[in-house]
C-alpha positions as CSV (number, residue, x, y, z in Angstrom):
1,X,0.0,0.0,0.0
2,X,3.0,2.3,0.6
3,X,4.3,1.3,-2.3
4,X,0.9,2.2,-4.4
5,X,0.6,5.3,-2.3
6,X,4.5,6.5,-3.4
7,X,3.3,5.3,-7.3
8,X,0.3,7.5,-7.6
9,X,1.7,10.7,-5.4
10,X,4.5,10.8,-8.3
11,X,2.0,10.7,-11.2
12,X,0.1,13.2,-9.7
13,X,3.1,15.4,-9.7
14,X,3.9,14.4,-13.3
15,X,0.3,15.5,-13.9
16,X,1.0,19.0,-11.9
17,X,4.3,19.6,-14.2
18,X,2.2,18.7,-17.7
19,X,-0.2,21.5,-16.6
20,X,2.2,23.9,-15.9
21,X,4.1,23.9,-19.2
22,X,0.9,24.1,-20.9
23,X,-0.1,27.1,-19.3
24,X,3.2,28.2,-20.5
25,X,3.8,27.7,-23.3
26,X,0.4,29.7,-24.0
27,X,1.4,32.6,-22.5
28,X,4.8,32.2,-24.6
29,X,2.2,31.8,-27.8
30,X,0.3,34.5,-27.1
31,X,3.5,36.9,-26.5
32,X,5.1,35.8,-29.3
33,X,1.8,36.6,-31.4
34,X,1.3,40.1,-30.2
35,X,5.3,40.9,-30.9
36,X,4.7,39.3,-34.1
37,X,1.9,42.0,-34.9
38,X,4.2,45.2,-33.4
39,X,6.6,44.2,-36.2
40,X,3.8,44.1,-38.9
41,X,2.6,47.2,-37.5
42,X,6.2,48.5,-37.5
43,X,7.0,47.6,-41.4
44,X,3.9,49.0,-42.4
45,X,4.4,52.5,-40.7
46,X,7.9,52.0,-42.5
47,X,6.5,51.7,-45.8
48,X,4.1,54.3,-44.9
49,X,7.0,56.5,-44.3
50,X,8.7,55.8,-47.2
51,X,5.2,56.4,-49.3
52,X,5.0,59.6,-48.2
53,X,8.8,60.6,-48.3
54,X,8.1,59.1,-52.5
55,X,5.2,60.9,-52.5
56,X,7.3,64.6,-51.3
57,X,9.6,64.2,-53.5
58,X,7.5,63.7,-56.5
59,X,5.8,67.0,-55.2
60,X,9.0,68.3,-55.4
61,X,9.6,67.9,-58.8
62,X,6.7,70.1,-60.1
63,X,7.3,72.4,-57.7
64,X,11.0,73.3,-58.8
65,X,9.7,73.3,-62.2
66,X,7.0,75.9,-61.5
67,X,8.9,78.1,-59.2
68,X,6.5,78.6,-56.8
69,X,8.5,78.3,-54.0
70,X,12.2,80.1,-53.9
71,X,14.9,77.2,-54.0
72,X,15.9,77.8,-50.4
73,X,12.6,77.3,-49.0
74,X,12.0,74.7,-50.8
75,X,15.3,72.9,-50.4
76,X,14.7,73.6,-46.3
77,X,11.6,72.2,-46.6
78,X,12.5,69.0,-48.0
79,X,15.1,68.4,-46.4
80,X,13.3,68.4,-43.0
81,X,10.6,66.4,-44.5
82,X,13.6,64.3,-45.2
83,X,15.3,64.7,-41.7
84,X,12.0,64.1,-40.3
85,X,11.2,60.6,-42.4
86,X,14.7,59.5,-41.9
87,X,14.5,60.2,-37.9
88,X,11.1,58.1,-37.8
89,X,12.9,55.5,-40.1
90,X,15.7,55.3,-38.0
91,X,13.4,54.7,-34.8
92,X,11.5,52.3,-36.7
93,X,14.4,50.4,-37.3
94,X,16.0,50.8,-33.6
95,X,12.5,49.0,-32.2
96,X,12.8,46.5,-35.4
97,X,16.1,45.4,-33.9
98,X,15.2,45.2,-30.2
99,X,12.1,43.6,-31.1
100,X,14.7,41.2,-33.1
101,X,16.5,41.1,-30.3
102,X,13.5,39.9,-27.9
103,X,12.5,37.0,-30.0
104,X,15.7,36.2,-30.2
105,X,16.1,36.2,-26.5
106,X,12.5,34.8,-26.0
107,X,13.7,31.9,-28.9
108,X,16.7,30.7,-27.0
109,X,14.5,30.6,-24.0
110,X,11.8,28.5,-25.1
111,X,14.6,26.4,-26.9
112,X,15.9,26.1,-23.2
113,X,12.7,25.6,-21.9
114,X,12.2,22.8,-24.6
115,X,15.5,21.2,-23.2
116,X,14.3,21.4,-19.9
117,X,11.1,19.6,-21.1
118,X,12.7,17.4,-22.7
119,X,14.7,16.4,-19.8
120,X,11.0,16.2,-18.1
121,X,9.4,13.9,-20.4
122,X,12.4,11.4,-20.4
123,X,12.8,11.3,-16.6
124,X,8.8,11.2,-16.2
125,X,9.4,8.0,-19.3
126,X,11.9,6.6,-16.3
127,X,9.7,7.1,-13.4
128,X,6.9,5.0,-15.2
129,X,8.8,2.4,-16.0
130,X,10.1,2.8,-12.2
131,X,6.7,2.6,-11.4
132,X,5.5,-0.4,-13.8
133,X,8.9,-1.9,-11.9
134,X,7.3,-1.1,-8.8
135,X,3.7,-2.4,-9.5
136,X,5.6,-5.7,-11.1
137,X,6.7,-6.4,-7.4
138,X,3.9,-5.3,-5.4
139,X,2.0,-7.8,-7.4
140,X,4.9,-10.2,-6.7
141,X,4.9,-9.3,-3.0
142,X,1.2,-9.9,-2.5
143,X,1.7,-13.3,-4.0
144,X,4.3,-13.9,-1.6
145,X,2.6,-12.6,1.3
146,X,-0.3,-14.3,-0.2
147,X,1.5,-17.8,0.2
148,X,3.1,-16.7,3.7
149,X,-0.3,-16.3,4.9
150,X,-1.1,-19.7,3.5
151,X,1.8,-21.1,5.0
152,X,1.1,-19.2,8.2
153,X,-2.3,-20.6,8.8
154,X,-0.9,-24.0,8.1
155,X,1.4,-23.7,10.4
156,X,-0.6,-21.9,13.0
157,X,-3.0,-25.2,12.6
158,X,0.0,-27.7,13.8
159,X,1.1,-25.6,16.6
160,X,-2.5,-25.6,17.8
161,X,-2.7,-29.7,17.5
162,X,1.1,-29.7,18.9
163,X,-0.5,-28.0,21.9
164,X,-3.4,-30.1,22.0
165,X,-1.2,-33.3,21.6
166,X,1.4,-31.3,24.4
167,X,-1.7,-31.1,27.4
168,X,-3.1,-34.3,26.3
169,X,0.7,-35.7,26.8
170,X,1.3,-33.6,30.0
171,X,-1.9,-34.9,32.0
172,X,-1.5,-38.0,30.9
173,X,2.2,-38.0,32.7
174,X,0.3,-36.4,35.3
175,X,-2.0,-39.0,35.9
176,X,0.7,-41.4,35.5
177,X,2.9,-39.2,38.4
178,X,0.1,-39.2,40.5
179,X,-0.9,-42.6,40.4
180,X,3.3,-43.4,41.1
181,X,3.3,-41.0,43.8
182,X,-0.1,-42.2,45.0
183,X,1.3,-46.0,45.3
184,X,4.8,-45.3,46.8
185,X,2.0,-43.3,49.3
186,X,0.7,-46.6,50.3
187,X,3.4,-48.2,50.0
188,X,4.6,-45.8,52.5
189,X,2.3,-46.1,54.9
190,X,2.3,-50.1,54.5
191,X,6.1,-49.5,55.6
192,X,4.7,-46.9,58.6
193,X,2.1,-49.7,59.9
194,X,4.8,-52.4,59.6
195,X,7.6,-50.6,61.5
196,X,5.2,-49.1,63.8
197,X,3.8,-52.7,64.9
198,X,7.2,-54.2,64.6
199,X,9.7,-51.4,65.0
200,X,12.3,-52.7,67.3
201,X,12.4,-56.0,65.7
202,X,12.4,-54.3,62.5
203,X,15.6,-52.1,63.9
204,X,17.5,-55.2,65.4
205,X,17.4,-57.1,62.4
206,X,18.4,-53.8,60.2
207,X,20.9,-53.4,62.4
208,X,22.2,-56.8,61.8
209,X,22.4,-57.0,58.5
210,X,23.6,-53.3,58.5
211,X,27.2,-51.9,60.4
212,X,26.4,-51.1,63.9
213,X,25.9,-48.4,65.7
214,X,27.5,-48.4,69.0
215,X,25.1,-46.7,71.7
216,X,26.8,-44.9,74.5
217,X,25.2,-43.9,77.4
218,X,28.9,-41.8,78.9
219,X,28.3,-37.6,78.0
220,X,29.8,-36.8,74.4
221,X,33.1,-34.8,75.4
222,X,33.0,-31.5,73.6
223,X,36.4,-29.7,72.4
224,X,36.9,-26.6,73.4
225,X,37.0,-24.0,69.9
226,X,39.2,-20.6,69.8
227,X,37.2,-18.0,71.0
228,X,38.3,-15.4,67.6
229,X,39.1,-12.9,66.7
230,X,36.8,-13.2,63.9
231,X,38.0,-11.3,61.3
232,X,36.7,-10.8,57.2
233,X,39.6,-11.7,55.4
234,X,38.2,-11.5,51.7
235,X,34.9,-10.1,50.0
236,X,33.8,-11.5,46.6
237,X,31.3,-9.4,45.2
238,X,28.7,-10.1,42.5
239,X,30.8,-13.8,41.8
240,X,26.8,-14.8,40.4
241,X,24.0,-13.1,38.9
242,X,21.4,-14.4,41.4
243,X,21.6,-15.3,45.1
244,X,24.1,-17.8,46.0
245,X,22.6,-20.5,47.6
246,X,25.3,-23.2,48.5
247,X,28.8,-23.4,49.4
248,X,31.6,-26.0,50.4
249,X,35.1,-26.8,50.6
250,X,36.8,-30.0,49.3
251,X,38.6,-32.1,52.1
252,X,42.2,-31.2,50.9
253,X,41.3,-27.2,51.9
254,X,42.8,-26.3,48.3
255,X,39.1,-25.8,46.6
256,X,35.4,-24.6,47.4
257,X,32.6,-24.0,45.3
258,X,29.8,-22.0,45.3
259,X,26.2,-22.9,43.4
260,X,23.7,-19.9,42.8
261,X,20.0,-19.5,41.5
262,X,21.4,-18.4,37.6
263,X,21.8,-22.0,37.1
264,X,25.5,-21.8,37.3
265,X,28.6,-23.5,39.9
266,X,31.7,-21.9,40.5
267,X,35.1,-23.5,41.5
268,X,37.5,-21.1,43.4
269,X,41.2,-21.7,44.6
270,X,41.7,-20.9,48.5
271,X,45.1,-19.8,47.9
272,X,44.6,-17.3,44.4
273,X,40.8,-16.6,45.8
274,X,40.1,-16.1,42.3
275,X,37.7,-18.1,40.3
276,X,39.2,-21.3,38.5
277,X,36.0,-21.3,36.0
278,X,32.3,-21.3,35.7
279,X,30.0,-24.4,35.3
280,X,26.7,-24.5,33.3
281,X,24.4,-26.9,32.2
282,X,21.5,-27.1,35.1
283,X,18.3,-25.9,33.7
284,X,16.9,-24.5,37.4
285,X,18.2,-23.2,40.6
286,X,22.0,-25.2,42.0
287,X,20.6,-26.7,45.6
288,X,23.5,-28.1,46.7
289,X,27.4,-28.6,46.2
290,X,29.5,-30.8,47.6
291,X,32.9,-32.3,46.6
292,X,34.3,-36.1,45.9
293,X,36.5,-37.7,48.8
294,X,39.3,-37.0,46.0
295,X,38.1,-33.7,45.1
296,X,38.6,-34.8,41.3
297,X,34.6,-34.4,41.1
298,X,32.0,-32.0,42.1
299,X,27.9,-32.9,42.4
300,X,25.6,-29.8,41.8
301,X,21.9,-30.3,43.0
302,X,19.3,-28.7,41.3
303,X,15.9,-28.0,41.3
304,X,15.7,-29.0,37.7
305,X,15.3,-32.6,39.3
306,X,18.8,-33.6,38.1
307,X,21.9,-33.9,39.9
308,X,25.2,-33.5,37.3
309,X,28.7,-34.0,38.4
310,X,31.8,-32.4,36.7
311,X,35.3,-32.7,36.8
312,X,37.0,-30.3,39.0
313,X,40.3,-29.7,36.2
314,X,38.3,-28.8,33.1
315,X,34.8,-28.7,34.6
316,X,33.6,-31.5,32.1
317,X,30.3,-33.4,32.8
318,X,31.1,-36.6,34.1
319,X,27.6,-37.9,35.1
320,X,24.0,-36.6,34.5
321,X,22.2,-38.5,37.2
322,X,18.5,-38.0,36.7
323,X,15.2,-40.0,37.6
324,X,13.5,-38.1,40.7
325,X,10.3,-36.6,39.9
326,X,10.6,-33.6,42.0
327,X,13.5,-31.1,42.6
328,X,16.7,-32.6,44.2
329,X,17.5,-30.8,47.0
330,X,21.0,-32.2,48.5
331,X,23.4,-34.7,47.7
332,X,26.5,-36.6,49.4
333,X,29.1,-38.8,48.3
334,X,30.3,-41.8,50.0
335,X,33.3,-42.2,52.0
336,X,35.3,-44.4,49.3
337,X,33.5,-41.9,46.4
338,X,31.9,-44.4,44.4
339,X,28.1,-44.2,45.2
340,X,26.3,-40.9,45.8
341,X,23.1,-40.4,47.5
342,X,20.6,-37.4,46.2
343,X,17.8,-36.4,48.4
344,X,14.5,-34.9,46.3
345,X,10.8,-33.7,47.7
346,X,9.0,-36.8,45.5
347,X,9.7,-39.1,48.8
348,X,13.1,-40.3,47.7
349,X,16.2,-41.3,48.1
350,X,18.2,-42.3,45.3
351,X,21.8,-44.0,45.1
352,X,23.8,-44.0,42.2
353,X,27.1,-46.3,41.2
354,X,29.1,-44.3,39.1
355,X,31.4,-46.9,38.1
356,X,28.3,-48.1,36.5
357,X,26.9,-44.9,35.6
358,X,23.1,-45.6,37.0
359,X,20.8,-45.6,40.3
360,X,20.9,-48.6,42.0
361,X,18.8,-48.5,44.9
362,X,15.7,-45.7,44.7
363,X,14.6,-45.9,48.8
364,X,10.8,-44.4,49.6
365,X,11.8,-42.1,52.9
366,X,8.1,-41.1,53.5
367,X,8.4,-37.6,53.7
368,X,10.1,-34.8,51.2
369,X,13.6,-34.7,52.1
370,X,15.5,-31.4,52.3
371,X,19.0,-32.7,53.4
372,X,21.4,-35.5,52.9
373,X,24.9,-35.9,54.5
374,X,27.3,-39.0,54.7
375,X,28.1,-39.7,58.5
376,X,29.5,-42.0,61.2
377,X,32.5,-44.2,60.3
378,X,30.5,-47.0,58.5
379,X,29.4,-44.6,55.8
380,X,26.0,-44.3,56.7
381,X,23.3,-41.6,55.3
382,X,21.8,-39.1,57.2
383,X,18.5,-37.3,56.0
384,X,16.7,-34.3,57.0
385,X,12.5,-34.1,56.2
386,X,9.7,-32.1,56.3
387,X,8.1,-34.3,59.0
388,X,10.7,-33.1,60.9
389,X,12.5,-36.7,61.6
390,X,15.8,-37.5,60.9
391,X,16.8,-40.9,59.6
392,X,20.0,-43.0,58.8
393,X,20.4,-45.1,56.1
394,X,22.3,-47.7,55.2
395,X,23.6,-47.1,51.4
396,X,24.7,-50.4,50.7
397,X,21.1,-52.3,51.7
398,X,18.4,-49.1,51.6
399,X,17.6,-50.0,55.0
400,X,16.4,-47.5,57.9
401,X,19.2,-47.8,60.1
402,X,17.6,-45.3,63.0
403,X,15.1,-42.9,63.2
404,X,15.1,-39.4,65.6
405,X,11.6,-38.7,65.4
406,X,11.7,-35.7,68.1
407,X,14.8,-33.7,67.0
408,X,12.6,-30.8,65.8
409,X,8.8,-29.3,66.0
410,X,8.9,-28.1,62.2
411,X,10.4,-29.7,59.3
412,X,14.4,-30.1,58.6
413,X,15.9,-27.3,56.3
414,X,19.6,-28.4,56.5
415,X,22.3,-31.2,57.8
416,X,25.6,-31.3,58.6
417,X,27.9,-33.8,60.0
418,X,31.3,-33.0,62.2
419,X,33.6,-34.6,64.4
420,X,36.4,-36.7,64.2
421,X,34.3,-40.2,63.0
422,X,31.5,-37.9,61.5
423,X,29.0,-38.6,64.4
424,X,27.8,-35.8,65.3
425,X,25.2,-34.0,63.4
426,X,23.9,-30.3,63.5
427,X,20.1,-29.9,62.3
428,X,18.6,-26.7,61.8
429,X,15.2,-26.5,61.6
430,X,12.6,-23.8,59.9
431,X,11.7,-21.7,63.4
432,X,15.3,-21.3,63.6
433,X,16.1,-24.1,66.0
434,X,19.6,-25.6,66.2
435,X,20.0,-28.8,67.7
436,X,23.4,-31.1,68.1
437,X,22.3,-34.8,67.5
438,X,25.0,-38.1,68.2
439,X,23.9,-40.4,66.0
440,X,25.9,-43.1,68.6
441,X,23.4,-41.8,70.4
442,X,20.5,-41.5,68.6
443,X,19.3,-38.7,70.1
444,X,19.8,-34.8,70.4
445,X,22.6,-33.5,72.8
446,X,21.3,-29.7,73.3
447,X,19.5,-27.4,71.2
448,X,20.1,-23.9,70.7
449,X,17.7,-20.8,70.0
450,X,18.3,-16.8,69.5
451,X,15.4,-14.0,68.9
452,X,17.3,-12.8,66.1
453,X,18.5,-15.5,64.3
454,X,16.1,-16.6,61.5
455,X,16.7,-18.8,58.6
456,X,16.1,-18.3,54.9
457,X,14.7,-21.1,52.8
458,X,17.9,-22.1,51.6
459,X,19.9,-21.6,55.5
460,X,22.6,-24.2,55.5
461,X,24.4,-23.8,59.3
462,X,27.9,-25.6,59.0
463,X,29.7,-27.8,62.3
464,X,33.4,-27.8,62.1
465,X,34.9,-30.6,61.5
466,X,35.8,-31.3,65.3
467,X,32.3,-30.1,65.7
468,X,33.8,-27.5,68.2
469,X,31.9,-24.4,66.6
470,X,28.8,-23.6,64.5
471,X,28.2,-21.2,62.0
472,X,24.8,-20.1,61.2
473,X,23.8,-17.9,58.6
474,X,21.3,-15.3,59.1
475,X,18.0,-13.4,56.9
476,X,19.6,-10.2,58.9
477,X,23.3,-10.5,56.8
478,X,24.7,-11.8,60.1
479,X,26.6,-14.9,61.0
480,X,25.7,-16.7,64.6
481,X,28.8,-18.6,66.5
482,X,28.1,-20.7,68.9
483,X,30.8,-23.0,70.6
484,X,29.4,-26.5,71.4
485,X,31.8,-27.2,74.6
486,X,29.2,-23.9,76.6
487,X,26.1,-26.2,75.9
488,X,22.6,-24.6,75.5
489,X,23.3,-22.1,77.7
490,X,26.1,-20.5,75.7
491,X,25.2,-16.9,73.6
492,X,26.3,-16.8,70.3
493,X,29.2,-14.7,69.0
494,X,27.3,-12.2,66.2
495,X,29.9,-11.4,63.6
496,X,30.0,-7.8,62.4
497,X,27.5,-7.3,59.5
498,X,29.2,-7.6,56.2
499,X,26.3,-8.5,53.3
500,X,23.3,-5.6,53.5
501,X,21.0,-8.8,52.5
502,X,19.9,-12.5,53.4
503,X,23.0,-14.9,53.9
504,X,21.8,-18.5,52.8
505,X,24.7,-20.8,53.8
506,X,28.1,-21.1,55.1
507,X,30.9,-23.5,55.2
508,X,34.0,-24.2,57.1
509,X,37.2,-25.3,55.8
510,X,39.3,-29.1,56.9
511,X,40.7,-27.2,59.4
512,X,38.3,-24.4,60.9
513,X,40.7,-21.5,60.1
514,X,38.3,-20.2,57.3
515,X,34.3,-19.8,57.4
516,X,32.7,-18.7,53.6
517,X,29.6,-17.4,54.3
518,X,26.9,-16.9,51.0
519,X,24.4,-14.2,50.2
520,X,21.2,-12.8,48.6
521,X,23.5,-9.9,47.2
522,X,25.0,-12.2,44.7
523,X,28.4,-12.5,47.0
């Protein structure tokens, strides 16, 4: 339409340019007629002139002959006739040449003016063609857009049955999810009424066939931490786009990692505190990071329902370990790193062999987990749920080792194990309730509380590895210390405020000498 629009506004102008040489060139006619007629008038008072000067000098004649007049008068006479014919003559002949001159001047205009219409009438002959050009591929165009929009409705019609065929495909694997979820839910509680009405037998024979766990009744001796100072050492700012949700060290102290919401993991040297390189491939929020016993490996959680482990030299994907149903929310390798356990809300724990590459043993754990963490010296499986139990597991059988039903009052956000076999575990709970559990024990040592201490959703409190202090981040940018040998009745050591938003986890290193500490600001 543009196009058609451009076409006809330049033959209108044509049009406009046609009509204004015509109305000149009669007025150039008309000019050229009426100096036309000045000159006839002009030769024709000439001739007059020349009539009459005949016409004295034929008087003339008689006149000498008669002597009427005296020869001077007469000779004065005539000659001012003659002065008087040849002055009008002369003036006739000065306006003859400037009316020569004028259509002269007026002829090499209008030959001009011809030019110049000449040059008008060719490039008006180009600018129809231009426009015949320009029809030629509107009409083309319209066909094309005519096809398009064929093409376009076609296609328009197999998106609409590839999003008919999509729903019908998605609630049928909803109906077949909810019928899955629905039978490991009786299956669950099948497993609930069986251990309930034969739970200690059901524990001593687990506990047979599973390594032991040695009971003590003596007090757990607590060592006595360094009481600071406590002292930033290092900020990284803005090392993700998004909040940074997990941290860890690898057992050598050389390494940690950090895993944030963009979907990314980060490896770090301790010594350079720079970043090594940046890992992607998880398709939601990193959960979780931990390293293998070797530190050769690193497993990223994700929300994505995946777990994916990399190499820690080139940050390669060694394993893609998927098959929960819901997001994965921790994960924990064994002690001799060939089995890891992932922990997801569908109910499940999972363990993988990665010398064979695939899950071995899916285990129904009744409730959403939230946490997983490997503990004890017999490489045993700790989880942390939303019916806010704990349970051990034995990786090698699936079994339910033990159960600490009465650790907390609301569900388990985070686990971590400390020590020097592992045995001890710290639980933090979703009202912000910290509680020391001895798995020898199976049961909680002391809990600990503070009014200003509350956990985000993705709080991850640390225990140092001889389980002397713990580390818990804050939703007010602080980090809580409190020293495990002062009990329940200790207060907590508030480090100095350092992010201006929500910390989410922290982490201390093999030997206690660094805490990293992970924020909302992207730090």
């Amino acid at each position: 339409e543009m196009v058609m629009e451009e076409a006809s506004g330049s033959l209108d102008w044509k049009g406009a340019i046609r009509e204004a040489l015509r109305e000149r060139n009669a007025t150039q006619r008309g000019f050229f007629a009426e100096l036309i007629d000045t000159q006839q008038r002009t030769l024709a008072a000439s001739l007059v002139y020349r009539e009459r000067v005949s016409n004295l000098e034929r008087e003339l004649v008689p006149l000498r002959r008669n002597k009427q007049f005296t020869e001077g008068d007469a000779a004065a006479s005539l000659q001012a006739s003659l002065a008087d014919s040849r002055k009008k003559n002369v003036e006739a002949q000065m306006e003859l040449v400037n009316l020569a001159r004028q259509i002269r001047e007026f002829s090499e205009r209008e030959q001009r003016q011809l030019k110049d219409v000449t040059l008008l009438k060719s490039k008006l002959e180009e600018m129809q063609k231009e426009n015949e050009r320009w029809r030629a591929t509107v009409a083309e165009k319209e066909q094309t857009l005519s096809s398009v929009e064929d093409q376009f409705k076609a296609s328009r019609e197999e998106l609409a049955q590839c999003d008919h065929r999509i729903k019908s495909l998605v609630a049928e694997n909803q109906h077949l999810l909810d019928r899955v979820l629905d039978k490991s839910v009786v299956d669950a509680q099948q497993i609930n009424l069986a251990n309930e009405a034969l739970k200690s037998n059901t524990i001593r024979s687990s506990a047979s066939n599973s390594p032991s766990i040695s009971r003590s009744r003596s007090p757990v001796p607590l060592p006595k931490a360094s009481t600071g100072p406590y002292v930033c050492r290092a900020e990284l700012k803005e090392i993700h786009r998004a909040d940074v949700t997990c941290a860890e060290f690898n057992r050598q102290g050389t390494l940690f990692a950090t895993g944030s919401t963009d979907r990314t993991v980060r490896l770090w040297s301790i010594e350079s505190r720079q970043s090594m390189f940046q890992i992607s491939g998880a398709l939601d929020s990193v959960t979780h990071v931990c390293f293998s016993p070797d530190s050769s490996m690193i497993a990223g959680a994700s929300a994505d329902r995946t777990c994916r482990l990399w190499s820690t030299d080139q940050g390669r994907l060694r394993h893609s370990l998927s098959g929960h149903v819901a997001r994965v929310q921790a994960a924990t390798f064994s002690w001799d790193g060939q089995y890891v356990m992932t922990g997801s809300h569908d109910k499940s724990l999972k363990i993988w062999d990665l010398v064979k590459g695939y899950c071995v043993k899916t285990v129904f754990c009744f409730s959403p987990c939230n946490a997983v963490c490997t503990v004890g010296s017999e490489g045993l499986v700790a989880s942390g749920h939303i019916d806010n139990r704990i349970r051990l597991w034995d990786p090698k059988t699936g079994d339910c080792v033990d159960e600490i039903p009465e650790s907390h009052t609301q569900q388990t956000l985070w686990l971590s194990a400390g020590g020097t076999d592992k045995s001890l575990i710290l639980s933090v709970a979703k009202d912000g309730t910290l509680s020391l559990l001895d798995i020898r024990k199976g049961q909680s040592l002391f809990s600990l509380r503070h009014q200003r201490f509350i956990p985000s959703p993705f709080c991850k409190p640390t225990l140092s590895s001889d389980a002397a202090i713990i580390a818990a981040p804050s939703s007010d940018g602080r980090v809580y210390i409190w020293h495990t040998a002062a009990g329940p009745e200790g207060s907590p050591l508030i480090l100095p405020q350092v992010h201006q938003d929500s910390l989410h986890a922290c982490a201390f290193s093999p030997n206690s000498r660094m805490l990293l500490a992970t924020s909302a600001d992207k730090g």
